[in-house]
N, CA, C and O atoms as CSV, one atom per row, in Angstrom:
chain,resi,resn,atom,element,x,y,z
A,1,UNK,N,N,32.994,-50.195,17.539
A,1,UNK,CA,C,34.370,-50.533,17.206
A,1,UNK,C,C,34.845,-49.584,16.099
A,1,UNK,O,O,34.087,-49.417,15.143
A,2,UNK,N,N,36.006,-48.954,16.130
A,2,UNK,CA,C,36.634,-47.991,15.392
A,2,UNK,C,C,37.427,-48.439,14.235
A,2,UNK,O,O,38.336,-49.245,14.428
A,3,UNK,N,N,37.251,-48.130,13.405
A,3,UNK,CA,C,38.176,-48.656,11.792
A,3,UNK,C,C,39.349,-47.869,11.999
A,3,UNK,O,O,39.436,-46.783,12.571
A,4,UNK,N,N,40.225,-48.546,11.468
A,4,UNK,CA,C,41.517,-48.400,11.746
A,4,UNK,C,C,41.799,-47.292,10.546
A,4,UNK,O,O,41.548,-47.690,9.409
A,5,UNK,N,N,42.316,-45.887,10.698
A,5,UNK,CA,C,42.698,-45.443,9.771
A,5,UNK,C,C,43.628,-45.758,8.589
A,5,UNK,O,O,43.958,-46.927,8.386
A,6,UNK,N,N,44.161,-44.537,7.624
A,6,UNK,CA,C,45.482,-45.556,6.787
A,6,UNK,C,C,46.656,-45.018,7.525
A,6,UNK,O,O,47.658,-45.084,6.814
A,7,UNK,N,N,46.808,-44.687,8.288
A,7,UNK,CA,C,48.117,-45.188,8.822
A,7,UNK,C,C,48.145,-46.126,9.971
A,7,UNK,O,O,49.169,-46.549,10.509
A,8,UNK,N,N,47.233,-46.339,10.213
A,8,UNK,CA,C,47.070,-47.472,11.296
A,8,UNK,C,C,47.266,-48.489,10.324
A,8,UNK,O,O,48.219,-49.267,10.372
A,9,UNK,N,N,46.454,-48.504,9.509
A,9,UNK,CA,C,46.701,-49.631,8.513
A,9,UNK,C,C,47.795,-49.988,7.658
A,9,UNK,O,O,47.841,-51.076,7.085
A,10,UNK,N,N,48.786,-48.996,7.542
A,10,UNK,CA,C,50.354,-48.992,7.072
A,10,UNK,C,C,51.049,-49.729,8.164
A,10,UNK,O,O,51.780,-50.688,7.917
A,11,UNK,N,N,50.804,-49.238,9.509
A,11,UNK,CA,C,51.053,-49.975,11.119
A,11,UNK,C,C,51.009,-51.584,10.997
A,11,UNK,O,O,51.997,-52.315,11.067
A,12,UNK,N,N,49.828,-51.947,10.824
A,12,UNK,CA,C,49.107,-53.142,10.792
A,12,UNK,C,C,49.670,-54.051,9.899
A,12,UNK,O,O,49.688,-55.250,10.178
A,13,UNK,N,N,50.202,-53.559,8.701
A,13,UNK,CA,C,50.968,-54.053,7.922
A,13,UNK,C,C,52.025,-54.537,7.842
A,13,UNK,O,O,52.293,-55.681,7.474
A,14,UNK,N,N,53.102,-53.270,8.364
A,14,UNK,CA,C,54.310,-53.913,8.412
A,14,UNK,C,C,54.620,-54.624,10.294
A,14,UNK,O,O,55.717,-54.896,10.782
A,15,UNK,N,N,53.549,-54.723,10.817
A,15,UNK,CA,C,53.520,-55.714,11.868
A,15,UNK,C,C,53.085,-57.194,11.098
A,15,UNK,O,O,53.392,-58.262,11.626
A,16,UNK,N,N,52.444,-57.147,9.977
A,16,UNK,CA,C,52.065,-58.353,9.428
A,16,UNK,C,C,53.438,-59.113,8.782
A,16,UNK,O,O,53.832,-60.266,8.959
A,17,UNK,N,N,54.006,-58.025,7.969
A,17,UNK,CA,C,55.443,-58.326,7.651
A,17,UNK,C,C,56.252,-59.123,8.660
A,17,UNK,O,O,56.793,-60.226,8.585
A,18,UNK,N,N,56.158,-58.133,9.715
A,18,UNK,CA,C,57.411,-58.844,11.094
A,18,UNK,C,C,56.956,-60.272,11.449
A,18,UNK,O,O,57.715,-61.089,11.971
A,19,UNK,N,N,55.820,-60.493,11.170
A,19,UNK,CA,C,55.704,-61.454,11.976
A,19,UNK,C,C,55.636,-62.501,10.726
A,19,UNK,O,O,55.775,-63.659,11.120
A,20,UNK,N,N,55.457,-62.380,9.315
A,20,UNK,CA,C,55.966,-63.416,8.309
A,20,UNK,C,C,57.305,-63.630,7.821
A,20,UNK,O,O,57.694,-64.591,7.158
A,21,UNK,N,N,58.366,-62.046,8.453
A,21,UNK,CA,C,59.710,-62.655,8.154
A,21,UNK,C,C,60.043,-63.801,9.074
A,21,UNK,O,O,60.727,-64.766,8.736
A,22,UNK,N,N,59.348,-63.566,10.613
A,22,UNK,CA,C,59.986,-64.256,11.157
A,22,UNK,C,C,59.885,-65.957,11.112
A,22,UNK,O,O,60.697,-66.729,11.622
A,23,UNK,N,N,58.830,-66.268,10.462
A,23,UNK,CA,C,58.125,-67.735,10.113
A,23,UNK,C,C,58.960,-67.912,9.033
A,23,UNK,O,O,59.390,-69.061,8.923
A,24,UNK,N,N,59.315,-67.122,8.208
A,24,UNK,CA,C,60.446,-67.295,7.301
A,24,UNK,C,C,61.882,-67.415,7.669
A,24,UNK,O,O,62.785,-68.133,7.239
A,25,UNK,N,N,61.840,-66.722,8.368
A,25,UNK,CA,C,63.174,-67.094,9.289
A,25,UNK,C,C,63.707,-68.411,9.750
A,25,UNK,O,O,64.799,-68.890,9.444
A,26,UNK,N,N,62.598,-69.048,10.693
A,26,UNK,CA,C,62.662,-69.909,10.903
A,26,UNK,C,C,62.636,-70.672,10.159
A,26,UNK,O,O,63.305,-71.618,10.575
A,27,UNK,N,N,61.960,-71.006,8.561
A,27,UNK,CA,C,62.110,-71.839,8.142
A,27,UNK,C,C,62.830,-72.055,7.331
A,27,UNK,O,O,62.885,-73.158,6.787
A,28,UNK,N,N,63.405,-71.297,7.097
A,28,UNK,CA,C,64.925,-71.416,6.348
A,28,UNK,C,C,66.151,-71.884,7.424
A,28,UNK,O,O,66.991,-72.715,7.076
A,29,UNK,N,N,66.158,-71.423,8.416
A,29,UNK,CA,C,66.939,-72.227,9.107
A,29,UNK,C,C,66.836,-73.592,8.958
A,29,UNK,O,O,67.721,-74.153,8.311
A,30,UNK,N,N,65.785,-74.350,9.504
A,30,UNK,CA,C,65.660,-75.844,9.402
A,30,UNK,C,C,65.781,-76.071,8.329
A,30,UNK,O,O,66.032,-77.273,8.244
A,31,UNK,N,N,65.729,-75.180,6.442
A,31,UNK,CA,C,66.215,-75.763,5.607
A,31,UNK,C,C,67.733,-75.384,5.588
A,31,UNK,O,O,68.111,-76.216,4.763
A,32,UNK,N,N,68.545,-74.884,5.842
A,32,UNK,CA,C,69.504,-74.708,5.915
A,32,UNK,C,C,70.406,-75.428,6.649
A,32,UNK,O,O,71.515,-75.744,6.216
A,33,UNK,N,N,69.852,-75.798,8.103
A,33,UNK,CA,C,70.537,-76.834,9.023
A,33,UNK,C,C,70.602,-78.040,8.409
A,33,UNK,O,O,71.598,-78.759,8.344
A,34,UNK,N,N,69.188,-78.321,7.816
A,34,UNK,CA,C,68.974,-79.855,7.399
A,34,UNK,C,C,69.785,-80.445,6.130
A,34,UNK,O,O,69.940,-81.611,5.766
A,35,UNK,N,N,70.402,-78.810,5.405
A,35,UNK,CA,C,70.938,-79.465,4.150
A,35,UNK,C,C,72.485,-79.930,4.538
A,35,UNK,O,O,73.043,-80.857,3.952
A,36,UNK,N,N,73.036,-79.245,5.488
A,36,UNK,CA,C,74.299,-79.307,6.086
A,36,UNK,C,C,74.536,-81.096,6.877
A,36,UNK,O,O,75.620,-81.602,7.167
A,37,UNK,N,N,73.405,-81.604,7.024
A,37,UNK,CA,C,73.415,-82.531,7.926
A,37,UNK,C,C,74.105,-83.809,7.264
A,37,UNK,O,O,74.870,-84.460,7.975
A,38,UNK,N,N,73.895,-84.181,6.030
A,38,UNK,CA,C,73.951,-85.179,5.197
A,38,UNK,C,C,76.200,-84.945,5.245
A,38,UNK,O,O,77.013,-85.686,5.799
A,39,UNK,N,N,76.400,-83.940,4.609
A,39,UNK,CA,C,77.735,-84.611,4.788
A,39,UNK,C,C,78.322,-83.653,6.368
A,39,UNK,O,O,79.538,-83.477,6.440
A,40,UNK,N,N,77.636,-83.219,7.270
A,40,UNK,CA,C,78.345,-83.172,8.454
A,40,UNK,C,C,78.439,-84.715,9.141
A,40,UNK,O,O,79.286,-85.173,9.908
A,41,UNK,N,N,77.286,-85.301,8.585
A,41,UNK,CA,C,77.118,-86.774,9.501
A,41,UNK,C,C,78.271,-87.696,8.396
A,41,UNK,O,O,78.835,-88.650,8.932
A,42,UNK,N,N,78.495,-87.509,7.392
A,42,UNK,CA,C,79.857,-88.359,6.833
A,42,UNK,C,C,80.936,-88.326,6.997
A,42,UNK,O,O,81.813,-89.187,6.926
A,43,UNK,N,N,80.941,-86.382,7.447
A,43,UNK,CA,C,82.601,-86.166,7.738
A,43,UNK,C,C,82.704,-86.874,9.405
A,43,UNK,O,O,83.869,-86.969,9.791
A,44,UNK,N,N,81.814,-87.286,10.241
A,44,UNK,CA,C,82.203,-87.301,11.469
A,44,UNK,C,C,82.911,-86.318,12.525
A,44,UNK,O,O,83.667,-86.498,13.479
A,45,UNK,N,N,82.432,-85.407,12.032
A,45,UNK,CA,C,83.236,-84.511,12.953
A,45,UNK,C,C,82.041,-83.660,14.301
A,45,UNK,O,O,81.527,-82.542,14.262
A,46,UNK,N,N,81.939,-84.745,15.365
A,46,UNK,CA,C,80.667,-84.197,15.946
A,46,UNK,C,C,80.976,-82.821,16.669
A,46,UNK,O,O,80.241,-82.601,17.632
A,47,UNK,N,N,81.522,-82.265,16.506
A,47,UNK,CA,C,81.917,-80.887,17.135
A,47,UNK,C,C,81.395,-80.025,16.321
A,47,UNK,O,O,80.663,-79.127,16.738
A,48,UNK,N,N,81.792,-80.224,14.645
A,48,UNK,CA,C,80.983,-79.159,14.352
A,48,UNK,C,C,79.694,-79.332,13.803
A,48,UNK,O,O,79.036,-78.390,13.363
A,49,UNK,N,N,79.094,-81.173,13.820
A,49,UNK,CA,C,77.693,-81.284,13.923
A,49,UNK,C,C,76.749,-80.414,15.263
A,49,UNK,O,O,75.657,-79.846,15.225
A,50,UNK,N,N,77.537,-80.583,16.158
A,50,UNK,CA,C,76.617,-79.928,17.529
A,50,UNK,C,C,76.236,-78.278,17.115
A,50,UNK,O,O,75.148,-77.772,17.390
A,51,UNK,N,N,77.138,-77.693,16.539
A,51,UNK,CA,C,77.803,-76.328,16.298
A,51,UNK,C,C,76.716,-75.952,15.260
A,51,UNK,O,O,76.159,-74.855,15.230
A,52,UNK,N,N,76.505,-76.851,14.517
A,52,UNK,CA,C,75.478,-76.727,13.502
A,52,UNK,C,C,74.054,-76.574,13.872
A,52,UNK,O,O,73.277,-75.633,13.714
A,53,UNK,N,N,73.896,-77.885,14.470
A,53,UNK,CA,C,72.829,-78.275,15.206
A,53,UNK,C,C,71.979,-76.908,16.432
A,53,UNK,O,O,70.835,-76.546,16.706
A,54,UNK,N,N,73.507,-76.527,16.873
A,54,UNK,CA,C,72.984,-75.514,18.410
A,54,UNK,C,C,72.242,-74.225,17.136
A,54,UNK,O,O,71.058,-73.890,17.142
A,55,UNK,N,N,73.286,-73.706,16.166
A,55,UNK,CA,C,73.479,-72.433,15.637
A,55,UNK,C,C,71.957,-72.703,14.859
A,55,UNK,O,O,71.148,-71.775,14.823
A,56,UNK,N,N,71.632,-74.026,14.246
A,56,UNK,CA,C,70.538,-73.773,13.830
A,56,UNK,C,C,69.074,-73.842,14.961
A,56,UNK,O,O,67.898,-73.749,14.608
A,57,UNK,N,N,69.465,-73.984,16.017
A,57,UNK,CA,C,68.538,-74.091,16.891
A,57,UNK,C,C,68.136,-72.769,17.463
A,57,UNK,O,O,66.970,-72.402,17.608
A,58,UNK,N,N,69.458,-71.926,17.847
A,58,UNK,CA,C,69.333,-70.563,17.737
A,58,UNK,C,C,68.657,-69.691,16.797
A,58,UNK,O,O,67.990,-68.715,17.139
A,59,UNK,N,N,68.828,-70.031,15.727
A,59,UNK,CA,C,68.291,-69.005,14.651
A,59,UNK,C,C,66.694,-69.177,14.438
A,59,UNK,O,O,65.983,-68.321,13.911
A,60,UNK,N,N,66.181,-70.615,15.010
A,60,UNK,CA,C,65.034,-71.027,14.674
A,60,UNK,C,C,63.883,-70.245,16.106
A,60,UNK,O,O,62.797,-69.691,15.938
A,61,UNK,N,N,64.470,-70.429,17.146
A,61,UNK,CA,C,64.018,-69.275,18.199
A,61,UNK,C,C,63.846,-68.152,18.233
A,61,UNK,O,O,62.916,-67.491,18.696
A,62,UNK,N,N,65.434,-67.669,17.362
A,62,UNK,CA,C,65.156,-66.083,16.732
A,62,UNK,C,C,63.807,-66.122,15.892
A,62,UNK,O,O,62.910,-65.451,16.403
A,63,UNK,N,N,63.488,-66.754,14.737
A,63,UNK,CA,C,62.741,-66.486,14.087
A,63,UNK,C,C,61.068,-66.666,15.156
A,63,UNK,O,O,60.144,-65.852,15.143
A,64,UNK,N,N,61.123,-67.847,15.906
A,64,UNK,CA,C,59.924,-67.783,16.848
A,64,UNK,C,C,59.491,-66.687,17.215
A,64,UNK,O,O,58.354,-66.272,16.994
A,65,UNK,N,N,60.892,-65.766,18.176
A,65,UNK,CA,C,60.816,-64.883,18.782
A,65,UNK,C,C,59.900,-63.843,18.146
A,65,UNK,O,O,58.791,-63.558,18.597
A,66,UNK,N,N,60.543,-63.207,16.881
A,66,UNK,CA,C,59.999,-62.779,15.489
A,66,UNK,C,C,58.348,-62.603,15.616
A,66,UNK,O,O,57.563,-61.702,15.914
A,67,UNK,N,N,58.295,-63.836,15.261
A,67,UNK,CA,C,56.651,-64.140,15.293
A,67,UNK,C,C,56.175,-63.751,16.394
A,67,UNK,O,O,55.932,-62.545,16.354
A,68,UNK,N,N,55.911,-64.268,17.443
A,68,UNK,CA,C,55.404,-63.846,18.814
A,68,UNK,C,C,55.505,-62.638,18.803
A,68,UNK,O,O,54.422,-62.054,18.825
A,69,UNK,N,N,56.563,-61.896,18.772
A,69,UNK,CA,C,56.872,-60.579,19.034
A,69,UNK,C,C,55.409,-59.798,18.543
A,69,UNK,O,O,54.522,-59.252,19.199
A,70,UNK,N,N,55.605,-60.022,17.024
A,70,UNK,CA,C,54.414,-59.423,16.029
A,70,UNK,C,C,53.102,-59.762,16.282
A,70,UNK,O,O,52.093,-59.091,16.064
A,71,UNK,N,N,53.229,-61.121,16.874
A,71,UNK,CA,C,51.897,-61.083,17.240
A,71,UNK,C,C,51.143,-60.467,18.629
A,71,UNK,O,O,49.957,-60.141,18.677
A,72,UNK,N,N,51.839,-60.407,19.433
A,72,UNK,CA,C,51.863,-59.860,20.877
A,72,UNK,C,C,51.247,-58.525,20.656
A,72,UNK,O,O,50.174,-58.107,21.091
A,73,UNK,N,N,52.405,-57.741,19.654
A,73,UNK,CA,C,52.223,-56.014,19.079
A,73,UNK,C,C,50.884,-56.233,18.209
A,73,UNK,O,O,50.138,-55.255,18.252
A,74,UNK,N,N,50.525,-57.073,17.602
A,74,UNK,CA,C,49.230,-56.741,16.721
A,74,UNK,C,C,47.912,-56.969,17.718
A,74,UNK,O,O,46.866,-56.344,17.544
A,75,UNK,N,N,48.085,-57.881,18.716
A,75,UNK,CA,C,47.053,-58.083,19.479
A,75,UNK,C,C,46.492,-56.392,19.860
A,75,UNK,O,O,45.562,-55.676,19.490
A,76,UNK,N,N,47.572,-56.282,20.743
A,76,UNK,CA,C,47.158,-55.430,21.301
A,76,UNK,C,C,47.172,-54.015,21.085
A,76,UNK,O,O,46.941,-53.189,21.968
A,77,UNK,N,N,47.547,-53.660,19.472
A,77,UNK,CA,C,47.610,-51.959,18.510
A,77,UNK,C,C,45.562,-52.290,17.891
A,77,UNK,O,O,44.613,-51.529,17.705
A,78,UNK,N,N,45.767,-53.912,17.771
A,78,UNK,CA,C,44.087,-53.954,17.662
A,78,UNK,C,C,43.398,-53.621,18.799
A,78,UNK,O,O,42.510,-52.793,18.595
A,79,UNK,N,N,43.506,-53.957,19.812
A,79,UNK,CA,C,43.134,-53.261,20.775
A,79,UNK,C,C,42.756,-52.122,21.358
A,79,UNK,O,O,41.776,-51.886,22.064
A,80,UNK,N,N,43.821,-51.291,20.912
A,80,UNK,CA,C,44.046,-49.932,20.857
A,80,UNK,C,C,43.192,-49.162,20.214
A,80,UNK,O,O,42.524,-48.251,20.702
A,81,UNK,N,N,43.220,-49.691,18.619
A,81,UNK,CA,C,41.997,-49.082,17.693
A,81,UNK,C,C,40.637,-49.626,18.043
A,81,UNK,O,O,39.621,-48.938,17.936
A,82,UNK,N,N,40.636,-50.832,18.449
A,82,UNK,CA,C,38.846,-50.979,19.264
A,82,UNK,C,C,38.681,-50.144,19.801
A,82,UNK,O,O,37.880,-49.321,19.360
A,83,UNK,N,N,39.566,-49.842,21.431
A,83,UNK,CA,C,38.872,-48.942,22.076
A,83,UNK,C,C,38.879,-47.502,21.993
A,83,UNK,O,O,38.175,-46.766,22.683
A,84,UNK,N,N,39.921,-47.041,20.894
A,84,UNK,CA,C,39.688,-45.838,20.631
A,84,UNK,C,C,38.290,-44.880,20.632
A,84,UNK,O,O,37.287,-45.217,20.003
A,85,UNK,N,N,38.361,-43.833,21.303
A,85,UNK,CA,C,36.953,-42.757,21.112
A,85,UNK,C,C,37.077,-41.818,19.892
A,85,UNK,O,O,38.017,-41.052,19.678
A,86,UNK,N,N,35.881,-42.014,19.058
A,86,UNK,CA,C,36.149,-41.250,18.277
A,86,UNK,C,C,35.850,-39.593,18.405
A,86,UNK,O,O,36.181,-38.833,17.495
């Protein structure tokens, strides 16, 4: 098995990044949706509770997406450097 050089390892990195913004992503959404909830549910206005609700549901997929993405790409750049010949 082949050690990953340093730029593989600069690689490796900011794939580590992508894939912790995106867990961050997501979880700021659900704090963000959740803080909105308290007086969207007083004003009664379920139109733009849904609006809230969808937009934070969206952003929370984005951030999934995020993750997976990075992890998908790290699987398999590890991969890459396993089977590399030296």
């Amino acid at each position: 098995m082949a050690k990953p050089t340093p730029i593989q390892n600069y690689y490796l990195f900011i794939i580590a990044w992508m894939r912790w913004f995106g867990v961050v992503f997501a979880v700021a959404s659900v704090i963000i949706t959740a803080s909105n909830l308290p007086w969207l549910l007083r004003s009664n206005d379920m139109k733009l509770l849904a609006v809230n609700l969808a937009g934070g549901a969206a952003f929370i997929l984005v951030g999934l997406v995020l993750y997976m993405i990075g992890t998908a790409v790290e699987r398999r750049y590890r991969t890459y450097i396993a089977n590399r010949i030296e």
